[in-house]
VEXDREN-2710 file (C-alpha; in Angstrom, 1 decimal):
% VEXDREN-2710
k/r/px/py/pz
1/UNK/-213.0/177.1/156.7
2/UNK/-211.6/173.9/157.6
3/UNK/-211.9/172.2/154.1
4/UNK/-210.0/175.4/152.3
5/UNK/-206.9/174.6/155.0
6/UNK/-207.4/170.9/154.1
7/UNK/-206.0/172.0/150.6
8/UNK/-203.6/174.3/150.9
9/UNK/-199.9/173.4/150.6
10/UNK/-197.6/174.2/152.6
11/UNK/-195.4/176.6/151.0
12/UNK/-192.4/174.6/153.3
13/UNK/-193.8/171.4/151.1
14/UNK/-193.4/173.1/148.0
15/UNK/-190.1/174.5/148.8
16/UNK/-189.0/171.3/149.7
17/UNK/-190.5/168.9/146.5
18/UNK/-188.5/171.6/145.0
19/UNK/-185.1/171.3/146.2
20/UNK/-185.6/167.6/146.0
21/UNK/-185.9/168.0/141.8
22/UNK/-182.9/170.6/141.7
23/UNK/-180.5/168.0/143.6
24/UNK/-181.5/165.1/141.7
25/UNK/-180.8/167.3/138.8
26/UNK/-177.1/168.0/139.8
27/UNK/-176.5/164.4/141.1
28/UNK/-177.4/163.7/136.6
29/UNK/-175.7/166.7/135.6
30/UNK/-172.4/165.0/138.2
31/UNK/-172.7/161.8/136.9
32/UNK/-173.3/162.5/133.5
33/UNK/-170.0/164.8/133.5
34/UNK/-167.9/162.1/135.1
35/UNK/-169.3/159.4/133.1
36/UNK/-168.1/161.7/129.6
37/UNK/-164.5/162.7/131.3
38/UNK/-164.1/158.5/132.0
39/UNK/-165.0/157.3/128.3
40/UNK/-162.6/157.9/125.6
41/UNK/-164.5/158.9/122.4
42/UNK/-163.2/155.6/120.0
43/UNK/-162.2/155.2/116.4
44/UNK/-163.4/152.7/114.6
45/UNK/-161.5/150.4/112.3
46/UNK/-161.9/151.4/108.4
47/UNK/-163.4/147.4/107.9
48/UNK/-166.1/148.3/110.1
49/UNK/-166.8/151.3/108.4
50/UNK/-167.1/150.0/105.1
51/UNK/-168.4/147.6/106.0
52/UNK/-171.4/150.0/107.4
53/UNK/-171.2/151.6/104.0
54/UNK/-172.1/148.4/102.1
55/UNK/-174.5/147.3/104.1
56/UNK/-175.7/150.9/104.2
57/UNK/-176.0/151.3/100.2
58/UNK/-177.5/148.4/99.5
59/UNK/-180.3/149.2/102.0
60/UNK/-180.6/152.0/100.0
61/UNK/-180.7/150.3/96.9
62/UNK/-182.9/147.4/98.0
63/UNK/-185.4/149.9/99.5
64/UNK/-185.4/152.2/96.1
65/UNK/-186.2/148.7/94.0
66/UNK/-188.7/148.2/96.7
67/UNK/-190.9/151.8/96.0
68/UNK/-189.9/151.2/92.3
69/UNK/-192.0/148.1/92.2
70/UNK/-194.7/149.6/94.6
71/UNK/-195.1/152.5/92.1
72/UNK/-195.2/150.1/88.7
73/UNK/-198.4/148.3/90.4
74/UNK/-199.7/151.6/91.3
75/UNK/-199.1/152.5/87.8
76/UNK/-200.6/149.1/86.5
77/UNK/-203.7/149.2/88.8
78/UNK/-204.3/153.1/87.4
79/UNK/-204.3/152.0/83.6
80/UNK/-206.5/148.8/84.4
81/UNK/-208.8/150.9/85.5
82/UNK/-208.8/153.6/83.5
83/UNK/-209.1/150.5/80.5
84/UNK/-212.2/149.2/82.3
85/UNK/-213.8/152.3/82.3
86/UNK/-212.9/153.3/78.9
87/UNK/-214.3/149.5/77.5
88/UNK/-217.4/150.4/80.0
89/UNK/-217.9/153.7/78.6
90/UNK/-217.9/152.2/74.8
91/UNK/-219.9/149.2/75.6
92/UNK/-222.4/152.0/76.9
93/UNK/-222.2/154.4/74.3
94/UNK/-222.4/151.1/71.2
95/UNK/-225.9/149.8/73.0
96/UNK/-227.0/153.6/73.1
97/UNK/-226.0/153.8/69.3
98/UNK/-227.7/150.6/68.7
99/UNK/-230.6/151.5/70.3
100/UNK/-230.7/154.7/68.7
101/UNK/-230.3/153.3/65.4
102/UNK/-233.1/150.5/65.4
103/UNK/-235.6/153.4/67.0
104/UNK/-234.9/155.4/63.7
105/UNK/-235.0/152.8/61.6
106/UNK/-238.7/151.2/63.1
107/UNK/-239.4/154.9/62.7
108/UNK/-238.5/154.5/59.1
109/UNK/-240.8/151.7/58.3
110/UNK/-243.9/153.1/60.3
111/UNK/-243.9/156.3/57.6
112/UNK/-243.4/154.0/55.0
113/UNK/-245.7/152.0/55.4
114/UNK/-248.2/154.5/56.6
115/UNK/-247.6/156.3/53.2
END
């Protein structure tokens, strides 16, 4: 009976660790109000802001150049190989006719000259 005790909280604790979290709360909730009431919301000057713009657009542009170039090797890569495989597959298929061809013909000459 004395270990179940042993881990029990006391609802007092609880109550407690609670009110503890709900005034920390409102001390951020104070702070963060008086912090937005002290700070003016500013304007920036129109140089900064196009100057933010420039910078901006040709982040843009340099990063669409970038995925441009990434997609033309992807591209490149794709036909190489599909060229390899297609000079594989002929090589392939000319020994197979070749091969094909000089069995016939040996063929050929064995009837003829068994005849």
């Amino acid at each position: 009976m004395k270990s179940q005790s042993k881990h029990k909280q006391n609802p007092d604790q609880k109550s407690k660790s609670q009110e503890d979290k709900h005034s920390y709360l409102k001390d951020l909730l104070k702070t963060s109000r008086a912090i937005k009431r002290v700070l003016e919301p500013l304007n920036p000057r129109q140089s900064f802001i196009s100057e933010l713009a420039k910078r901006l657009d040709s982040n843009v542009d340099h990063a669409r150049d970038t995925m441009q170039n990434i997609e033309r090797r992807k591209q490149k890569i794709k036909w190489a190989a599909i060229g390899a495989g297609v000079g594989v597959y002929c090589l392939s298929m000319s020994i197979v006719f070749i091969k094909l061809i000089t069995w016939l013909l040996k063929r050929r000459s064995n009837e003829i000259s068994d005849t």
